[in-house]
N, C-alpha and C positions, 0 to 999 in steps of 0.2 A: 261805291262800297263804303267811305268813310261817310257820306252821308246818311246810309243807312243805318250804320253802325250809332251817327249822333241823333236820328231820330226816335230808333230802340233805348239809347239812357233819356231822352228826354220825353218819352212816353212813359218809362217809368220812373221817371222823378215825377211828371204829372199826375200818373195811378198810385203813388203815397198817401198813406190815410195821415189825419189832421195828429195822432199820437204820436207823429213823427216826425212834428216836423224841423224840431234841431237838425237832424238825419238828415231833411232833406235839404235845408239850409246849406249844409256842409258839401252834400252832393254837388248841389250847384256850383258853390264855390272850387270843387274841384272841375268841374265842366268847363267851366267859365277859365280858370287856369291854364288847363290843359289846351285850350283855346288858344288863350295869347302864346301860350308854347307855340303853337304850329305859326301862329298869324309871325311871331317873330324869327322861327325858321325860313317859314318862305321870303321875310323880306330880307331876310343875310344871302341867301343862294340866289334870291332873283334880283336885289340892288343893285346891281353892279353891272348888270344885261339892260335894266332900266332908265341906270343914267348915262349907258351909250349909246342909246337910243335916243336918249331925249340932246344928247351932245352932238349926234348926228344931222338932228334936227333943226338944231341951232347955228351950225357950221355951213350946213346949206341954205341957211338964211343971210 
């Protein structure tokens, strides 16, 4: 679903005509933000399952 959902704004950030393209500039940069939002949510919720896993791993070694 969120994939869909970032394929539909990046189809139409791509279908912007060339008198828009501050507009579109901007767009991206909020894409691209809203991006690292998520990419930095998921590594606070899943760091912590990550690195006991990887201590697991090391401890059996």
């Amino acid at each position: 679903m969120a994939a869909a959902i970032l394929m539909n704004m990046l189809a139409a950030l791509v279908g912007a005509g060339r008198d828009e393209e501050g507009q579109t500039m901007a767009e991206y940069g909020l894409l691209l933000a809203g991006i690292a939002i998520v990419v930095m949510a998921v590594v606070l919720v899943l760091g912590p399952a990550i690195a006991a896993t990887f201590q697991q791993v090391v401890d059996s070694l």
